[in-house]
C-alpha positions as CSV (number, residue, x, y, z in Angstrom):
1,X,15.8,24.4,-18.1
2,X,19.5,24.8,-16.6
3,X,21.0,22.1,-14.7
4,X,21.2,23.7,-12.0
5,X,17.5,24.9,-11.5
6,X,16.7,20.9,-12.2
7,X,18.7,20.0,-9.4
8,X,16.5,22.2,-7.4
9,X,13.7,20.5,-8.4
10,X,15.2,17.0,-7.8
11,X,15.9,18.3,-4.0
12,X,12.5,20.2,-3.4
13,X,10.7,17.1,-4.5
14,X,12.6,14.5,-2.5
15,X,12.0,16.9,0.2
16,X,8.3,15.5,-0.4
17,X,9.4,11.6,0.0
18,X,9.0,9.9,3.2
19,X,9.8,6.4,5.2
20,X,6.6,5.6,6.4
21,X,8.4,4.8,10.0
22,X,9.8,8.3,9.9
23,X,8.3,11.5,10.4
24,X,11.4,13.2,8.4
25,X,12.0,13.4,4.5
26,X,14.4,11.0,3.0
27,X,16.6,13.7,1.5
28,X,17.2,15.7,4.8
29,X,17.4,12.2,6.3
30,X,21.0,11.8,4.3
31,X,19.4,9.0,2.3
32,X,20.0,10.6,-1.0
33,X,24.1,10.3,-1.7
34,X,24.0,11.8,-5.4
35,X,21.6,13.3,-8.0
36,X,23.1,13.6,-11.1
37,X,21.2,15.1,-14.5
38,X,22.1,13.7,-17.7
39,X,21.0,14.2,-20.9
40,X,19.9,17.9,-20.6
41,X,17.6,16.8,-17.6
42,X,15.5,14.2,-19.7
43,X,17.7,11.4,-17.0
44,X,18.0,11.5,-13.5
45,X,19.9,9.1,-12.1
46,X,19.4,9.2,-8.3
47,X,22.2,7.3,-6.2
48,X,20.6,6.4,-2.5
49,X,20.8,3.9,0.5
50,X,18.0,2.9,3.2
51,X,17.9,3.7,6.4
52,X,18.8,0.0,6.7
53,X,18.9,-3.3,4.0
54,X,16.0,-4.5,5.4
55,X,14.0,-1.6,5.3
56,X,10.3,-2.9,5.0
57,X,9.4,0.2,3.0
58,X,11.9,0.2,0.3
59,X,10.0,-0.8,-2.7
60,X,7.8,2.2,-1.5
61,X,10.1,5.0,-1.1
62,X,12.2,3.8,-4.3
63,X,8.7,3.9,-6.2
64,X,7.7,7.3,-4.8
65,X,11.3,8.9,-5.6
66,X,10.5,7.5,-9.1
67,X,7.0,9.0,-9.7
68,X,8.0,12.3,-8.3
69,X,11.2,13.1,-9.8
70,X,9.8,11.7,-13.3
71,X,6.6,14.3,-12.6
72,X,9.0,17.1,-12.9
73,X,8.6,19.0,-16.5
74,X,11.7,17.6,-19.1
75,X,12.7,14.7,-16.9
76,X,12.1,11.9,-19.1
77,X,13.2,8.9,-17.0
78,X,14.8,8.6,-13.4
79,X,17.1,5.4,-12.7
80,X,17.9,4.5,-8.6
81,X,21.0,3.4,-7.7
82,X,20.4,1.5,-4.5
83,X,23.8,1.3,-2.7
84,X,24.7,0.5,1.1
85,X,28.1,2.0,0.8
86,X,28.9,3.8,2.7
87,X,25.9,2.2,5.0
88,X,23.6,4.7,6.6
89,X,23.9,6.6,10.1
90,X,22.6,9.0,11.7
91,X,25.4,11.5,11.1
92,X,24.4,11.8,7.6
93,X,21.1,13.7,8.8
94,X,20.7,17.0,8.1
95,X,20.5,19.6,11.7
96,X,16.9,19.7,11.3
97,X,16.3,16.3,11.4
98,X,18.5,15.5,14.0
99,X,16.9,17.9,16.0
100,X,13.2,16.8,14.7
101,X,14.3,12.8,15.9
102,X,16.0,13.8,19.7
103,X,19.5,13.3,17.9
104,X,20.7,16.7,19.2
């Protein structure tokens, strides 16, 4: 499979991963700050932040972004890279979900 149609299938399925707190995916959240396929596609490695350090969900959304993107036919293995910088605001949001959360 190209890289490129992958990568859509990286982004469609993060499109599938939520913070329990938040009625608005992760990815159109701004949570996800690189996906990059190695290897032909059999490695993801996913760079992302949390909503916040804290975040009381994060060993839930890290595990679900692993399950999924590993579901996805030739991906072999997806690694997280859990970063906080830059840290997380709302501008990162996509429209929609600003407009889903009030934020516009």
């Amino acid at each position: 499979m190209e890289t490129l149609q992958l990568e859509e299938q990286i982004v469609k399925m993060l499109r599938t991963v939520y913070d329990p707190e938040i009625p608005v995916n992760i990815y159109d959240l701004g949570l996800i700050y690189n996906v990059d396929v190695q290897e032909e596609g059999a490695k993801v490695v996913i760079t992302m932040t949390l909503t916040a350090p804290n975040c009381p969900a994060a060993d839930f959304i890290l595990q679900d972004v692993q399950i999924k993107v590993e579901s996805i036919k030739g991906v072999k293995r997806c690694d997280i890279e859990l970063t906080f910088d830059p840290p997380w605001d709302s501008s990162m949001m996509s429209e929609e979900a600003q407009l889903e959360l009030g934020f516009l």
